[in-house]
C-alpha positions in Angstrom: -74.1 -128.5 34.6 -77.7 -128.8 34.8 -80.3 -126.5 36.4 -80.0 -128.3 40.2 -76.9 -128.5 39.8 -76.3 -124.8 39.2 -79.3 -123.6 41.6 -77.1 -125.7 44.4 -74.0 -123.6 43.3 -75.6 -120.0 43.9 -76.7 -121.1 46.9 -73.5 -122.3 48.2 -71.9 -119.5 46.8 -74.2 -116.7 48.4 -74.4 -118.7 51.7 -72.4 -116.5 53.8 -75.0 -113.7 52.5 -77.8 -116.0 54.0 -76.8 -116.4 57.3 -75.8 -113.0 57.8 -79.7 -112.2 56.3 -81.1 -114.3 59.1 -78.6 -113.3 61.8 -79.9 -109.3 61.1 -83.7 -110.9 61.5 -83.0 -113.0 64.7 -81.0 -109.9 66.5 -84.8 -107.9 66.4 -87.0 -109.1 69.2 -90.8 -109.9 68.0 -91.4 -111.6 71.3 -95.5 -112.2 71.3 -96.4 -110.8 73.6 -95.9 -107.8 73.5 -96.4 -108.3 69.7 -94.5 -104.9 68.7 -94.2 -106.2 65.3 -93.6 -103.3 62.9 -90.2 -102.8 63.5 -89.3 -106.3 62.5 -91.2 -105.9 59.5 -89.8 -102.7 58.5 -86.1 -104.0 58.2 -86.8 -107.1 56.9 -88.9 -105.0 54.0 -85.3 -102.5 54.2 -83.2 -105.9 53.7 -85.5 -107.4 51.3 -85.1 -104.1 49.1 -81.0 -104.5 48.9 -81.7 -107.6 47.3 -83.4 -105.5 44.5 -86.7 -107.6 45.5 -90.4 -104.9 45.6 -92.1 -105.3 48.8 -95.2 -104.4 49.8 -96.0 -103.7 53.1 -99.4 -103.9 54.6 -99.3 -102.6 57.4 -102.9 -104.1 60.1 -105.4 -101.3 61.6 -104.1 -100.6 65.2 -107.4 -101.3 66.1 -107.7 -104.6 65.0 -104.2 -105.2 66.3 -104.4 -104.2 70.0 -107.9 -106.0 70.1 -106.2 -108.8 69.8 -103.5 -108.3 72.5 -100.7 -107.0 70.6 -99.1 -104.0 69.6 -97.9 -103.6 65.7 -98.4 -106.0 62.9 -96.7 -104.7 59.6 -97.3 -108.2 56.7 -95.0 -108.0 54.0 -95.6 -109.6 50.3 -93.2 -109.6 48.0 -94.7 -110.8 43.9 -92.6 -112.3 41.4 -94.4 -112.8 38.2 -92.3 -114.5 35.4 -95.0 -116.2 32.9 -98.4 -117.5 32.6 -98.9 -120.3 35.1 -99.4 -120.9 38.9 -98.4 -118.9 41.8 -96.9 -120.3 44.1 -96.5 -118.8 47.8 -93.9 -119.3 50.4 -95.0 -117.9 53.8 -93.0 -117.7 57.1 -94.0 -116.1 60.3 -91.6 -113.9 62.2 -93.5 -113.2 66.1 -91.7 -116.4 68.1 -92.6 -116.2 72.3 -90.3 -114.6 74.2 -87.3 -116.3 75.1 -88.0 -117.0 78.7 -85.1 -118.3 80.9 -82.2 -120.7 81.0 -80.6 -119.3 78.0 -76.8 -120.1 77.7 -76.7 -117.9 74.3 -77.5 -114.2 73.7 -81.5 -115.0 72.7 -81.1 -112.1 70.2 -77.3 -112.3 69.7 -77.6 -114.5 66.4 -74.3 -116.2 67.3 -73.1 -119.2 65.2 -71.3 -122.0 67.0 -70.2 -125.0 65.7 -72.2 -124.8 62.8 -75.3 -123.9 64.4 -76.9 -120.4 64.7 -78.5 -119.4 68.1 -81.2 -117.2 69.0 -84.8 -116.9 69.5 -86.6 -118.0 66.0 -83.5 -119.2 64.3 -85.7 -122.6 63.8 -89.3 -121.5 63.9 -89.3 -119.8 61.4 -87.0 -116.6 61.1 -84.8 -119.7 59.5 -87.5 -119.4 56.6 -87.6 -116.0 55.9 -83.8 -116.5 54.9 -84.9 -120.3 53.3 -87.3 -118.7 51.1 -85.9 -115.2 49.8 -82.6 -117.2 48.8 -84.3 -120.0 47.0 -86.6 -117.0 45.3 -82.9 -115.0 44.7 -81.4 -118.6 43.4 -84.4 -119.3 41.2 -83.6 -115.9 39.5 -80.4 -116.1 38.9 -81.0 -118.8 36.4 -82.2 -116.2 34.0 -84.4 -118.8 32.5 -88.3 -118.3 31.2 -90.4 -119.8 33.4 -94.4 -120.2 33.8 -96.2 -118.9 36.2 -94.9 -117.3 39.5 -93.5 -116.6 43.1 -94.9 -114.5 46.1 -93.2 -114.5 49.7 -95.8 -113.7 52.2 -93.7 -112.8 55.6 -96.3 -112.6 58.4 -96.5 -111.8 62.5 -99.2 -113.1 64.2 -98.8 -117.0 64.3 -98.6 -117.3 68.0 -102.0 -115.7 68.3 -103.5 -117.5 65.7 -102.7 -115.9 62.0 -105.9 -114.1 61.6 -104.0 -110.8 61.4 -101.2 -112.7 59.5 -102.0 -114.8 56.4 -105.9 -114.9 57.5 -106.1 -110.8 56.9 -104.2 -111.0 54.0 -106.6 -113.6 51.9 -109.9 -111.6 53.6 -108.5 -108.7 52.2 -107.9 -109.6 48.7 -104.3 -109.0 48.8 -103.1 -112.6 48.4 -104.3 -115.8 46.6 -101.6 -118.5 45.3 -102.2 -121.5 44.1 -99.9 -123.1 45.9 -98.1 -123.0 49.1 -95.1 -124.0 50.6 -95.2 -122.6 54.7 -92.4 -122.8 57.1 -91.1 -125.7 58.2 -89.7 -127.6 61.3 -88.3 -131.0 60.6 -86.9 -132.9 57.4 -90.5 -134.6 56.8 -92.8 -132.5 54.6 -95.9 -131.7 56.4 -99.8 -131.7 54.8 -101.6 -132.4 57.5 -101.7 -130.9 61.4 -104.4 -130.8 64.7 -106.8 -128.0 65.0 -106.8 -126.3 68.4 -109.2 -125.1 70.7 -108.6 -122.3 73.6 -111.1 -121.7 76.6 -110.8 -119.5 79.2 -112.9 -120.7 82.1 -114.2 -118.5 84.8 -115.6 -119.5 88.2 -117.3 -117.3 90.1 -117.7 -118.0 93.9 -117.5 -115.1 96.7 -114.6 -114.5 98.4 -114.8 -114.4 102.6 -112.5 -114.2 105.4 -110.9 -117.3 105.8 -111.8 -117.5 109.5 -115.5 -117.6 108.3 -115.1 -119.9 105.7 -118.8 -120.9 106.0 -119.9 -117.2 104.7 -118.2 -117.5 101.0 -118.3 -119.6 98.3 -114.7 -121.2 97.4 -114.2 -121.1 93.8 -110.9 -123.2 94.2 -112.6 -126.0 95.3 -115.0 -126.0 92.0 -112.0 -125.6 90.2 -110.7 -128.5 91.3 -113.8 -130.4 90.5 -113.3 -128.8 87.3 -109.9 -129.7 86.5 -110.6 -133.4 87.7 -113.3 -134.1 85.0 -111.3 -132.1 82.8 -108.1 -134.4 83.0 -110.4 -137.4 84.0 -111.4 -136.7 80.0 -108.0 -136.6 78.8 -107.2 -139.8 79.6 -110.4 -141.1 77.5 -109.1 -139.1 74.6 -106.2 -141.9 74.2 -109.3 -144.2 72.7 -109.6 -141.6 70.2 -107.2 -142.3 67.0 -106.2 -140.4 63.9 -105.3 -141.8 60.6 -102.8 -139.8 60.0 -99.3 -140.7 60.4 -97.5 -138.5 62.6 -101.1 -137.5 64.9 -101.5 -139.6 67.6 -104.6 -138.9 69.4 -106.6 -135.6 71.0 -105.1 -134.2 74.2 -105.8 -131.4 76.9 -103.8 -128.9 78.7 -104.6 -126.6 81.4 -101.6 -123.9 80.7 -102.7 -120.8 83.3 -104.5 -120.9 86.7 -105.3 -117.7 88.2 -107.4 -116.7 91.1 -107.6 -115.8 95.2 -106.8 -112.4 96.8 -104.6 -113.4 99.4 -103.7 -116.9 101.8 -106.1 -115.3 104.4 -109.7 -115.0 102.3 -111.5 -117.8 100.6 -110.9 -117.4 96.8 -114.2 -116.1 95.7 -112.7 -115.9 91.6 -110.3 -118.5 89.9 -109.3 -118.1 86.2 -108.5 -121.4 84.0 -106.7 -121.5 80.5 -107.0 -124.3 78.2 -105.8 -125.5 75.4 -107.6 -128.8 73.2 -105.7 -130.7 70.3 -107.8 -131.8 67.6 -107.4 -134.5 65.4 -108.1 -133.7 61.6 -110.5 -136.7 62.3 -112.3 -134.2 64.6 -115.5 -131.6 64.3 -114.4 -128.6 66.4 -118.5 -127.8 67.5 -118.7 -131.1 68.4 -115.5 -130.6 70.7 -116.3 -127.4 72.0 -120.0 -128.3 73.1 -118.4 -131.4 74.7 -115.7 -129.3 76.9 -118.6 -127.1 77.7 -120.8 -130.1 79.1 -117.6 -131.5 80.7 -117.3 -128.1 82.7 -120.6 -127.6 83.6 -121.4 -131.2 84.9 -118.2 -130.8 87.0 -120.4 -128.0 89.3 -123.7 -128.7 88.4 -124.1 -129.8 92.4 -123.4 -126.3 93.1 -125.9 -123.6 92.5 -123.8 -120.7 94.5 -121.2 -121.2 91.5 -121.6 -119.1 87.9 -119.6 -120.0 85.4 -118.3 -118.4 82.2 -116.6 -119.4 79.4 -115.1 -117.3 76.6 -113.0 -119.2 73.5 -109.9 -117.4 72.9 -108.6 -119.2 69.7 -110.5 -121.8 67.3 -107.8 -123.1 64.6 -109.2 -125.5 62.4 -107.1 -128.7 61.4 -105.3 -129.0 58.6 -106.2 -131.2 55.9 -104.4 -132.2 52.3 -106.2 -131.1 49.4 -106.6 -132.3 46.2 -104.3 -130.7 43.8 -100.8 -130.4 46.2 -99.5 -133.7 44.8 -97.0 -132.7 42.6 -95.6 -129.9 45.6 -95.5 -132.5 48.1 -93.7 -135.3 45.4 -91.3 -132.4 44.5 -90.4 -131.5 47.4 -89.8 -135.2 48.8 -87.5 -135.8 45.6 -85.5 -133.1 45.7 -85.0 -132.8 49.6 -84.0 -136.6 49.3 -81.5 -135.3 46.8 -80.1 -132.9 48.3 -80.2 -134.7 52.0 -79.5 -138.2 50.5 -81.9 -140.0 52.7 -85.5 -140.9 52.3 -88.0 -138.2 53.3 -91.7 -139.0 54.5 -94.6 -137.6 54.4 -96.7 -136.6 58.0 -98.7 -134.9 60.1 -98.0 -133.3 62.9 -99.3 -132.1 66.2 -98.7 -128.6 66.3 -101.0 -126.3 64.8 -99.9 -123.4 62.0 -101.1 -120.6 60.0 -101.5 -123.0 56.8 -104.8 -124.0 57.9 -106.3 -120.5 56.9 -104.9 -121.1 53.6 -106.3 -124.7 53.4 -109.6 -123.1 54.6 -109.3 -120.8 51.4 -108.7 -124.0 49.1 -105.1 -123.2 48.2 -103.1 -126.9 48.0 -100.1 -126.6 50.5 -97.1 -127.9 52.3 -95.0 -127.4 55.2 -91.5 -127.4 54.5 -88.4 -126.0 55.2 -85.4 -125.4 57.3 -85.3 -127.6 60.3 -83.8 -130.4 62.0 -85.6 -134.1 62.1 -88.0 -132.8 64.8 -88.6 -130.1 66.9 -87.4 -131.0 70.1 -83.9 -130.9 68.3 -83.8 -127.4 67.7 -85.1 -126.2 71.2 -87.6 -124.3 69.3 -89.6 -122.2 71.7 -87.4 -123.0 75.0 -83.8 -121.7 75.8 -81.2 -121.8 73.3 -82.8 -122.2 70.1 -80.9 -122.8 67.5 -80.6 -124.0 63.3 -77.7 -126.2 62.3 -76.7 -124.2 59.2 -76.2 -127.7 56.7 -80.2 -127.7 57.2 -80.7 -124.2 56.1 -78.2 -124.6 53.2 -80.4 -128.2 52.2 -83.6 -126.6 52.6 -82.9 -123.6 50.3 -81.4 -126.0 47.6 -84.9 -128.1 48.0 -87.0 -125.0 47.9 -85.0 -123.7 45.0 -85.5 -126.5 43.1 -89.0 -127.3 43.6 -90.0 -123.9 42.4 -88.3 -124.2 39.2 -89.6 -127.3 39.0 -92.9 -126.4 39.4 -92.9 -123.0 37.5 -91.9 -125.4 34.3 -88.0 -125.5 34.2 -86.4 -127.0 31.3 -82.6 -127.1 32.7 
């Protein structure tokens, strides 16, 4: 039997131990927001422990943390050193959105039906916590010398952007692979994804009984004006293409409208939230001061209106970097192994926390468990769930590449 062959075994054989690992992680909220965290962290550092695995556990300044709208973020790292040789990281993210309604399924009940296990973040990416610790705990119990080494890096604050998740770590000194494999969410494996951009746009008008209308200044109605040119935009961002398979073109969404005092007074106040795709093709400056000249065009006409606009989130695209060849053809042969069907390699639309480690020049990938696209999974809407046959693949793939890559001999 050689190596794959008995790195498969194990992880058939501990598989039950897998799913009850990821059942234990979905059944504690980390709905963001709130972004309590800590609590999360501190089991999963509790189960990681049983496994005989050190953890570390860095735990971000309160500060810092409610600054940012949350509550508790506790980072975990777990190092692995076997030999001389490169490191390679395998991060995962555990704050998901809360589970919002429709839900069928206990959100937090981690309840397996018909091969598939339910709950919010048993696709994106609790599923990868469990991927990635029983690869690690597969690769191990080879007993074989191997060069080089392994460090999980389990993180909370991908929803609001990762700069108190994997970005704290690397500006802290605590981490720096020299690889990376991130979570993943479909069969393909990932090296390329859109930046984003997130305004919030303030209008200022002044509010007036609505029986004098002629005494205020209606901030609704310049919001309108503003939202047309916005979307009036959107539609000429179809012209704009990427080269990258799997990104289409840019796009715009207004997500939150906010504003008015009651049906009776002119709104003098109204509060828009939007969000901006990049294309890795892209030069975020150059899209911001573009958004800001659409917005302030759209009430130029009107003096009586101020206008503010604060960015909330700036995630820079994701680009392949030279030296993630061999990861990316790794993890392509041995996922078409174990899956026995061709597996490409794509971009996608979303945005992650890999980015920060691209921006750090550390080679990665996105892969791990997941079905062949998102949608599939109902990651981020009601009853999200992971068919368990793509857990069990993806921790055979991860568990190969990494003895692959660390210099296997089997």
């Amino acid at each position: 039997m050689n190596a794959c062959d008995r790195l498969d075994a194990w992880v058939d054989a501990a598989f039950d131990d897998e799913v009850a690992f990821l059942q234990a992680l979905v059944r504690i909220p980390t709905d963001t927001p709130p972004g309590d965290n800590a609590p999360h962290a501190e089991r999963t550092a509790e189960l990681l422990r049983g496994f005989g695995l050190d953890v570390e556990a860095h735990p971000v300044d309160t500060r810092e943390v409610e600054a940012a709208g949350l509550q508790s973020i506790t980072n975990l790292v777990v190092r692995r050193r076997y030999g001389d040789g490169p490191v390679i990281a395998l991060n995962a993210h555990g704050d998901v959105v809360p589970p919002g309604d429709g839900w069928t399924r206990d959100p937090y009940g981690g309840e397996v039906v018909d091969g598939k296990l339910y709950g919010r973040a048993a696709a994106v990416s609790k599923s990868d916590f469990a991927t990635y610790t029983f690869a690690l705990r597969a690769l191990e119990s080879l007993h074989e010398p191997l060069a080089g080494g392994v460090e999980l890096h389990f993180t909370y604050d991908e929803e609001f952007g990762g700069e108190l998740g994997p970005g704290w770590l690397l500006r802290h000194g605590i981490v720096r692979p020299d690889l990376l494999i991130a979570a993943g969410f479909s069969h393909q494996v990932v090296t390329a994804h859109n930046g984003c951009l997130q305004l919030e746009v303030t209008l200022h008008g002044r509010a007036s009984h609505a029986a004098y209308p002629s005494t205020g200044v209606d901030a609704l109605q310049a919001a309108v004006q503003v939202l047309q040119a916005l979307y009036a935009r959107n539609e000429a961002y179809r012209a704009i293409t990427s080269q990258v398979p799997g990104i289409t073109h840019p796009y715009l969404n207004v997500g939150r409208i906010d504003g008015g005092t009651n049906t009776n007074v002119v709104p003098g106040k109204v509060v828009l939230r939007l969000d901006r795709r990049m294309i890795p093709e892209e030069d975020p400056a150059a899209v911001e001061a573009s958004i800001r000249e659409v917005i302030a065009g759209a009430v130029a006409g009107q003096p009586e209106i101020r206008v503010e606009i604060r960015r909330l989130l700036l995630a820079r695209a994701l680009v392949p970097l030279e030296g993630n060849s061999a990861l990316v053809s790794a993890l392509q042969r041995h996922a078409a192994a174990v899956f026995g069907e061709p597996i490409e390699v794509s971009g996608t639309p979303l945005y992650t926390d890999v980015r920060l480690y691209g921006e750090a020049g550390i080679p990665a990938a996105i892969y791990g468990a997941g079905p062949r696209t998102v949608l599939e999974s109902n990651a981020k809407r009601a009853d999200e769930h992971l068919v368990l046959d793509d857990l069990r693949g993806a921790t055979k793939v991860i568990a190969r590449t990494l003895y692959e890559l660390l210099g296997g001999r089997g």
